[in-house]
C-alpha positions as a printed Julia matrix, in Angstrom:
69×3 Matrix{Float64}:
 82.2    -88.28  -54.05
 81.19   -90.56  -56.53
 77.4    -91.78  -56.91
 78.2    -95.03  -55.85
 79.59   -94.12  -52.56
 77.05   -91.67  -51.7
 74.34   -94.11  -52.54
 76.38   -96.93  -49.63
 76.79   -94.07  -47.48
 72.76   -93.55  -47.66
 71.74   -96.9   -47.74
 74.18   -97.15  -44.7
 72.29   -94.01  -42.7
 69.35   -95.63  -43.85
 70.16   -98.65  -41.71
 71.33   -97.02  -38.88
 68.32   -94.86  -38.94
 65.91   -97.83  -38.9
 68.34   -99.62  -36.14
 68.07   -96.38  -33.84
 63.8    -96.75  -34.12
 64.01  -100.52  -33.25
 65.85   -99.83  -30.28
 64.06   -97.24  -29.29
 61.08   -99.6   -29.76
 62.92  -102.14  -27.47
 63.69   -99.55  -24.86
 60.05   -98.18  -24.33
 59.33  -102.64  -24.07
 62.33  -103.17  -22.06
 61.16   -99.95  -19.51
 57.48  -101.2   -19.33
 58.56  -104.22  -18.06
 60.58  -102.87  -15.51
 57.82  -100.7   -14.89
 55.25  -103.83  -14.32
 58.24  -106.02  -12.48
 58.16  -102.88   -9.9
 54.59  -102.79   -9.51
 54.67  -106.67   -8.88
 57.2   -106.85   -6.63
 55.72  -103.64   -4.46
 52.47  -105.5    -3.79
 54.51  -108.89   -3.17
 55.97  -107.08   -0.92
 52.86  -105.37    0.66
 51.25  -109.15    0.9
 54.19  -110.65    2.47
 54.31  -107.54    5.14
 50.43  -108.36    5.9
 51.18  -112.39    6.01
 54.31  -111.32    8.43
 51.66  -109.35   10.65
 49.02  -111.98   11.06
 51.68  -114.86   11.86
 52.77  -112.57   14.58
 49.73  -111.54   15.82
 48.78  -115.76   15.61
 52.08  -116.22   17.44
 51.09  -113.88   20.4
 47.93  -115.39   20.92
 48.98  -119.26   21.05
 51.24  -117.53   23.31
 48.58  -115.87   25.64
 46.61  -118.52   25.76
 49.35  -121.1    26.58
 50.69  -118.09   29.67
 46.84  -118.56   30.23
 46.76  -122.25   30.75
């Protein structure tokens, strides 16, 4: 193998090396962010299940007090 072509094909490893950490680096970003949508959506979630309760719980006592009237 000539110098030449095992400089390219070092340079070229070199690149792919370098590509590989980026993406890694975009992975771990990427999988926070999925990690923090989760978390979001969980307690969206838990608030809409508590909002669900009260409405219901308003909904039987308009309807109490209207068997009441």
């Amino acid at each position: 193998m000539e110098d030449a072509d095992l400089q390219a094909l070092t340079t070229k490893l070199e690149q792919l090396i370098q590509r590989v950490e980026q993406l890694k680096l975009h992975n771990r970003a990427l999988l926070a962010n999925e990690r923090s949508w989760r978390e979001e959506r969980a307690h969206l979630i838990e608030k809409n299940e508590l909002a669900r309760s009260k409405v219901e719980a308003m909904i039987l006592r308009l309807k109490a007090l209207e068997q009441d009237s």
